[in-house]
C-alpha positions, 0 to 999 in steps of 0.5 A: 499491454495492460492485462492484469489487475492487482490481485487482493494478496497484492493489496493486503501485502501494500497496505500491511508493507508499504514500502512493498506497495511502493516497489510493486507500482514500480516493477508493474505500473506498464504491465497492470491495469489499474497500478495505481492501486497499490499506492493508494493502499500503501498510502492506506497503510502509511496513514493507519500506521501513523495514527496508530502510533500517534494514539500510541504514544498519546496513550502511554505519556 
């Protein structure tokens, strides 16, 4: 049965952590509503994450 809806905490925690993002869909995806919402922030996160270091290491070489 699909009650809950991912909280806001919830997201922000996957978008900051994706690995939380990752393990949270897997616990919730047959409890929560819409559990795909955690993937889709933990993607968010994983590609801000990675632009941020490819700007990075751009910037100090």
């Amino acid at each position: 049965m699909k009650e809950n809806q991912v909280s806001t905490l919830e997201k922000v925690l996957s978008f900051l952590f994706p690995i939380i993002g990752i393990i949270l869909y897997f616990i919730n995806k047959n409890n929560v509503k819409d559990s795909s919402e955690y993937l889709k922030w933990s993607g968010i996160g994983f590609l801000i994450g990675v632009i941020c270091q490819l700007i990075l290491i751009s910037v100090i070489s």
